[in-house]
C-alpha positions as CSV (number, residue, x, y, z in Angstrom):
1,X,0.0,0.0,0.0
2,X,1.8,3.3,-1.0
3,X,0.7,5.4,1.4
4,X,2.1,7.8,4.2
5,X,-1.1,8.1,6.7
6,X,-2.6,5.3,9.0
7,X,-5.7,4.4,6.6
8,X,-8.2,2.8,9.6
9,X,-9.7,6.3,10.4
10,X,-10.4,6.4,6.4
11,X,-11.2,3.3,6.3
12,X,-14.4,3.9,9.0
13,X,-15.2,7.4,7.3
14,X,-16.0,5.5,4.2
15,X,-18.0,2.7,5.8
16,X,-20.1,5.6,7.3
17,X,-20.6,7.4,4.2
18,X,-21.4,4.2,2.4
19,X,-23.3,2.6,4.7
20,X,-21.4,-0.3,5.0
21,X,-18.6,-2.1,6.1
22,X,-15.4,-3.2,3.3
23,X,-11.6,-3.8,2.9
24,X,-10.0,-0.3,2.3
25,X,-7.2,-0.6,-0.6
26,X,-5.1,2.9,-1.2
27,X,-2.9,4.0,-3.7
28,X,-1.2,7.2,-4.3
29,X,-1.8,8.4,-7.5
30,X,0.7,10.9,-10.1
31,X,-0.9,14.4,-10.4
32,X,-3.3,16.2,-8.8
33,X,-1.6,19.9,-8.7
34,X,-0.9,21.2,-5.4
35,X,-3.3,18.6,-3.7
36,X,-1.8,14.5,-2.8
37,X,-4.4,12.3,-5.3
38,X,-5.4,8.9,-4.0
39,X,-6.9,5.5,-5.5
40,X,-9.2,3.9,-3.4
41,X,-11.1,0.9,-4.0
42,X,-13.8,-1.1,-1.6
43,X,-15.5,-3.7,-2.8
44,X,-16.3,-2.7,-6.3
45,X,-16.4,1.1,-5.4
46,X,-14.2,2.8,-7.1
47,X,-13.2,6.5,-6.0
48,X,-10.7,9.1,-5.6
49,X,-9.3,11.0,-2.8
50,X,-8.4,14.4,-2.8
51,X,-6.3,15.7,-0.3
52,X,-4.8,19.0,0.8
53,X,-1.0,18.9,0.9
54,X,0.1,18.3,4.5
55,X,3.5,20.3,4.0
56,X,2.4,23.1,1.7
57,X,4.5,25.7,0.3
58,X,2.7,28.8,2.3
59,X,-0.1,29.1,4.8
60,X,-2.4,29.6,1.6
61,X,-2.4,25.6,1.6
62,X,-5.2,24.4,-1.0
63,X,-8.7,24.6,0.0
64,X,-10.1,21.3,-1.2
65,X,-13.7,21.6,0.9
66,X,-13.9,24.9,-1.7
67,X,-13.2,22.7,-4.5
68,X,-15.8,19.9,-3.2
69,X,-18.6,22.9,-2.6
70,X,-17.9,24.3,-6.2
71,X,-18.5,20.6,-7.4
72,X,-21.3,20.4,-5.1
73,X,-22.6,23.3,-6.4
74,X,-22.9,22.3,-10.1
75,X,-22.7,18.4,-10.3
76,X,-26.2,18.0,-12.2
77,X,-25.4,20.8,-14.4
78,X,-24.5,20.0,-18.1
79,X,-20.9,20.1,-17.4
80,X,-18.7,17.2,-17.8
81,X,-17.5,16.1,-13.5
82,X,-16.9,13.3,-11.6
83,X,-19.5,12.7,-9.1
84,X,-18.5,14.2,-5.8
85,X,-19.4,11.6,-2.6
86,X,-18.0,13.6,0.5
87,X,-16.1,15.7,2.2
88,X,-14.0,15.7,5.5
89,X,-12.7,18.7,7.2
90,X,-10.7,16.8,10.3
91,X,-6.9,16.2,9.5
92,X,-7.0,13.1,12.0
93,X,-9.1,11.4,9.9
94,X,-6.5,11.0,7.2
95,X,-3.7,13.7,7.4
96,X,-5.6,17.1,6.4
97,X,-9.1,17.9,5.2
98,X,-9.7,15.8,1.3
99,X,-12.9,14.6,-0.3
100,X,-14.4,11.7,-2.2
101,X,-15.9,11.7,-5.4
102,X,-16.2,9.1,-7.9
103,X,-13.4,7.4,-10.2
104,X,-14.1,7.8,-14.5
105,X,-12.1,5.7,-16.1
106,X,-10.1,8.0,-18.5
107,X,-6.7,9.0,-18.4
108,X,-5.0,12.7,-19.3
109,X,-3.2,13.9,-21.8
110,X,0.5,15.0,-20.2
111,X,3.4,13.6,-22.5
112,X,1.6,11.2,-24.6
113,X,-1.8,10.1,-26.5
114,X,-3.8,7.1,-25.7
115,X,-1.8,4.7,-28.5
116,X,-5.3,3.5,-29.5
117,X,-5.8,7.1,-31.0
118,X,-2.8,6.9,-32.9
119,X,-3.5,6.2,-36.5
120,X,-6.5,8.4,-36.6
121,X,-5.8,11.9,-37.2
122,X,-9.5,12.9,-37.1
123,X,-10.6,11.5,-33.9
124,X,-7.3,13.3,-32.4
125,X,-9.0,16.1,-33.9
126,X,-12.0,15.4,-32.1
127,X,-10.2,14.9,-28.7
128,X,-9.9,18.8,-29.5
129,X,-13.1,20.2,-30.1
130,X,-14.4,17.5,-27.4
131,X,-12.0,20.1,-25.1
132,X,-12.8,23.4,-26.2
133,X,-16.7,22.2,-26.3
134,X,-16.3,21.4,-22.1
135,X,-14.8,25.1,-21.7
136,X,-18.1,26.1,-23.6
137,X,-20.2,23.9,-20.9
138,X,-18.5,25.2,-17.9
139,X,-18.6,28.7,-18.4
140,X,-22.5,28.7,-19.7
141,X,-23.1,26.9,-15.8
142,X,-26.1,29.2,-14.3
143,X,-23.6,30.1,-11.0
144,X,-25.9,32.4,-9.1
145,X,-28.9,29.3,-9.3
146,X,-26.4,27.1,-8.0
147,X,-25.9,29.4,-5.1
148,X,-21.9,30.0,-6.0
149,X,-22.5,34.4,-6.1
150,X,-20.6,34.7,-2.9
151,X,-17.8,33.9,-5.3
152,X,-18.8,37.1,-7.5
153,X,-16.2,39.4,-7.8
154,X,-16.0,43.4,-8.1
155,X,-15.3,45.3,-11.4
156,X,-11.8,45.6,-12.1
157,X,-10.8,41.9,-12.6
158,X,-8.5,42.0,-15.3
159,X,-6.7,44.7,-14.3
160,X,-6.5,43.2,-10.4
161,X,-4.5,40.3,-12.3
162,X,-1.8,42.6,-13.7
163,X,-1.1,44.1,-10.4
164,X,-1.2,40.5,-8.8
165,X,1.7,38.8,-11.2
166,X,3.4,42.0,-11.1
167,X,3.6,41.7,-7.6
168,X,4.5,37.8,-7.7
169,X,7.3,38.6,-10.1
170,X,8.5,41.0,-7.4
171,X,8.6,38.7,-4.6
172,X,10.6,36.3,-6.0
173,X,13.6,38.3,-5.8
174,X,15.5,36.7,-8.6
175,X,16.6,37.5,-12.1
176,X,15.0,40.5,-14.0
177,X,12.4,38.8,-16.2
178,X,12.9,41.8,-19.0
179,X,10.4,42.8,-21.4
180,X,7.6,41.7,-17.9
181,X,7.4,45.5,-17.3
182,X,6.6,45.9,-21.0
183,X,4.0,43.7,-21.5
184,X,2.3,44.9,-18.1
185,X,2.1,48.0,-19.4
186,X,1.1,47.1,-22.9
187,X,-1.9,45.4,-21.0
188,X,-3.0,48.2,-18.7
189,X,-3.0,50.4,-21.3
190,X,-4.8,48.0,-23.4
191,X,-7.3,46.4,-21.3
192,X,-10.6,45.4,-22.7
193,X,-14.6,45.6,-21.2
194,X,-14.6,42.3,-19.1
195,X,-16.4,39.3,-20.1
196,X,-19.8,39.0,-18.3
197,X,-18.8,36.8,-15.1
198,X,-19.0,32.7,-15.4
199,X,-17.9,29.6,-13.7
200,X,-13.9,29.3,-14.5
201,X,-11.9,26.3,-14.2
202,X,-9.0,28.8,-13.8
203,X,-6.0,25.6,-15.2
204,X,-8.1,24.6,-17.9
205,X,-6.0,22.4,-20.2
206,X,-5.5,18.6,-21.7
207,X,-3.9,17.4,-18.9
208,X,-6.8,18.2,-16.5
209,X,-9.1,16.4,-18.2
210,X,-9.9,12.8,-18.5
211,X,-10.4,11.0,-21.9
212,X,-11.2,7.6,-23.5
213,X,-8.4,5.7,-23.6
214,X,-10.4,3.9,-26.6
215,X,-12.3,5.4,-29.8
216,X,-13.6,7.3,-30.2
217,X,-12.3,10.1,-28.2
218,X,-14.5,11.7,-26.0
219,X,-13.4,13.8,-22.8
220,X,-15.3,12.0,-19.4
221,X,-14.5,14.5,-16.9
222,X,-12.7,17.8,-16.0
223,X,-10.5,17.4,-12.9
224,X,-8.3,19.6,-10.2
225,X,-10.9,22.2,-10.0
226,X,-8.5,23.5,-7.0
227,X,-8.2,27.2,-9.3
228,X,-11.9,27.4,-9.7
229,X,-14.1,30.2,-8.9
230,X,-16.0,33.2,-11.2
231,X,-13.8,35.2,-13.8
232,X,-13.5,36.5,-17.1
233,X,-14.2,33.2,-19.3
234,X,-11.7,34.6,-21.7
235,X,-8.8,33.9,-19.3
236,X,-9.8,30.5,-19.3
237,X,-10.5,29.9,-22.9
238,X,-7.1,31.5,-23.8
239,X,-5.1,29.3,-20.8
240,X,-6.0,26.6,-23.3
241,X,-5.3,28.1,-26.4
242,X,-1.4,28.5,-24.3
243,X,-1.2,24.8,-23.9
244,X,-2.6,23.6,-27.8
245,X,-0.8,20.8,-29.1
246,X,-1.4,22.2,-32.8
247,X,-0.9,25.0,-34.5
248,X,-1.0,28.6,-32.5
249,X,0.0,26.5,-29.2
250,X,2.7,28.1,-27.2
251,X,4.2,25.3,-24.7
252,X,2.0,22.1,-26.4
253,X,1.2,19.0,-23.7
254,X,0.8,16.0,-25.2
255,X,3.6,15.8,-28.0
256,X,7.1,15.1,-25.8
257,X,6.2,11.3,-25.6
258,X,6.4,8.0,-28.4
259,X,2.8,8.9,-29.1
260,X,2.6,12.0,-30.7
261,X,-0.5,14.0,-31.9
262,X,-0.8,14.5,-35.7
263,X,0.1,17.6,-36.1
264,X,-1.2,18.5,-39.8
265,X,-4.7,17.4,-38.8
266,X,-5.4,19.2,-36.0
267,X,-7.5,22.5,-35.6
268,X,-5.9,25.6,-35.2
269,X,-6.2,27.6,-32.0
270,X,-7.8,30.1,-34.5
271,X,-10.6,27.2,-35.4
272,X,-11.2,26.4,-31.2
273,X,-11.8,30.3,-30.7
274,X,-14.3,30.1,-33.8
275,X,-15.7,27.0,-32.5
276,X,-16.2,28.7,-28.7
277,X,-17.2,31.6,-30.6
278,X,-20.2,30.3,-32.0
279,X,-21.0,27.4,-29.1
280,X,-21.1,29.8,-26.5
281,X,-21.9,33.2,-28.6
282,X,-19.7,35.3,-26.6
283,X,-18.2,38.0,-28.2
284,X,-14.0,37.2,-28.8
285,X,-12.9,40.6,-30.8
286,X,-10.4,41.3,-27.9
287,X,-8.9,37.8,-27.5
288,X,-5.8,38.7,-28.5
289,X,-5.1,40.8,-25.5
290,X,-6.6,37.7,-23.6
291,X,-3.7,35.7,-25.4
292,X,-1.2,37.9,-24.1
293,X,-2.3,37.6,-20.9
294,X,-1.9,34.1,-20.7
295,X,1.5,34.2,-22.2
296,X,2.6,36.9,-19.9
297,X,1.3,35.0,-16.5
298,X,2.4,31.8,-17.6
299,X,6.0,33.0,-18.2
300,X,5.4,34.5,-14.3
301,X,4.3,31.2,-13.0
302,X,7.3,29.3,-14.4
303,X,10.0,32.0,-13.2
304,X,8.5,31.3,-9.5
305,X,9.5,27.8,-9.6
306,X,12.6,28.3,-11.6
307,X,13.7,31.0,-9.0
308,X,13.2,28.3,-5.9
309,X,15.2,26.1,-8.1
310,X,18.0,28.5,-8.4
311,X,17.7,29.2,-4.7
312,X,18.4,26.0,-3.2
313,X,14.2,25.3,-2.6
314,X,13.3,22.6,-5.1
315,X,15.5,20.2,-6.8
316,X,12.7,18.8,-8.8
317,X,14.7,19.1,-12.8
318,X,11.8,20.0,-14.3
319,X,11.5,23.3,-12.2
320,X,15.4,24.4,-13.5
321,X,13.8,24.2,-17.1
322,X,10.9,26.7,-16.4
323,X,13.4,29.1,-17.1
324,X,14.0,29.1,-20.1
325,X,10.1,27.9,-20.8
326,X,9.5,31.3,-18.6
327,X,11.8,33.1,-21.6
328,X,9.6,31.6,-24.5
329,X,5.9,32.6,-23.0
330,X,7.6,36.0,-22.4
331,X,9.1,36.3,-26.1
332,X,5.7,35.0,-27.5
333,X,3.9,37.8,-25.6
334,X,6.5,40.6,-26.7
335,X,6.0,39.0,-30.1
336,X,2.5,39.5,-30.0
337,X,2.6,42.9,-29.2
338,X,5.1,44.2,-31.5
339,X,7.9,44.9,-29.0
């Protein structure tokens, strides 16, 4: 059992919530984000554990009974979720606060494609339009029936963000990130009306989402809601666009393994924005500031865990090539704006 908590208090929470009484099998799983991702099966229940990290990285540890209210909130809706079972705030139970909810039997996207989709160009495709169709879903949720408009926020939004990735750049006290300055200026002086508020997944992207291992390829279930809340849907939608494995894709998932995604059949990022375009009928004339943005923040995100690489904090490898990922979202974002 690869585990790192006594699992009998678990074990009895579950028999409770089930109503029951069954053998208790756990396994650590890869992934998850910030949160530890657990296997469990009793009997022929099959679920998954998420936990919030027991040694986080600052006090703003991840607030998993959030994530499980959010899932609460719109489970039912007509938005593609794995069923959440329950949620337990006590740490003695099993280390730190987690919830339940129910395993789908697909598998993400990180390095490599499902080698059944391999050969076929057009459901790979598919697997595409299947993602940008669940971003469609998700922000179109009804948030203030499903009782989430505490989570509202106040105008300003966009420009809030600048000031907030300005400010983590800062506190990271390491290298000079040039041409950040540039762009943040470029996008306060540029900043669009904001997108009427939706439900955002916040780290929307093929590797946090489940798909059919088989054909055809369909996406099951989004998954690590743990950035979720109400935004501008355009941050979301052009998160994605950052990640694309085909053409217009900044820093592609899915192409570094044996299985590789077609390339030459694949939409465009300019056919997904057309496609959420006219599936969600929200207006996208300013998503090319949206797409600087992303570029911009993504390069920010990578230099915070390339900087506790330099300073001793991580010695995870992949955190000492943010760097130079950190320079290519930054030169893409200059690109885009003419600098």
């Amino acid at each position: 059992m690869a585990e790192d908590h006594d699992t009998r208090a678990l074990a009895a929470f579950c028999d409770r919530v089930a109503g029951d009484r069954r053998d208790l099998q756990v396994q650590r799983l890869v992934g998850g984000g910030s949160c530890d991702v657990f296997a469990l099966q009793r009997g022929t229940d099959r679920w998954v554990l998420r936990r919030s990290p027991r040694r986080a990285n600052t006090a703003g540890a991840h607030d998993v009974l959030r994530e499980y209210r959010i899932l609460q909130a719109i489970w039912g809706q007509p938005v593609r979720v794995a069923r959440p079972i329950a949620a337990c705030a006590d740490p003695e139970v099993f280390g730190a606060p987690f919830y339940l909810m129910d395993h789908v039997p697909g598998v993400p996207i990180r390095s490599a494609i499902p080698p059944a989709w391999e050969g076929s160009p057009a459901q790979q495709a598919e697997a595409l339009t299947e993602l940008a169709d669940a971003l469609v879903e998700i922000h179109s949720v009804d948030w203030s029936a499903c009782g989430l408009t505490d989570l509202a926020h106040r105008p300003g939004y966009l420009r809030r963000q600048i000031a907030k990735w300005l400010g983590q750049l800062a506190s990271y006290g390491g290298r000079e990130l040039s041409g950040a300055p540039e762009v943040a200026r470029w996008l306060e002086e540029r900043a669009p009306a904001e997108s009427p508020q939706a439900l955002c997944h916040g780290d929307f992207k093929l590797d946090n989402a489940l798909f059919s291992p088989a054909l055809p390829a369909r996406l099951l279930a989004v998954v690590d809601w743990e950035m979720a809340g109400l935004g501008d849907p355009l941050v979301d939608l052009s998160w994605m666009l950052f990640f694309h494995p085909g053409p217009g894709g900044v820093l592609p998932l899915g192409v570094a393994g044996e299985q590789r995604f077609d390339r030459s059949g694949l939409p465009s990022t300019a056919d997904l924005v057309e496609r959420y375009a006219q599936r969600s009928g929200r207006d996208l004339s300013a998503i090319g500031w949206y797409d600087v943005l992303a570029r911009w923040k993504m390069a920010i995100v990578l230099e915070g865990s390339y900087a506790k690489f330099v300073r001793g904090e991580s010695d995870n490898p992949l955190h000492q090539r943010f760097g130079s990922q950190a320079d290519t979202a930054l030169a893409s974002a200059l690109d885009l704006i003419g600098a």
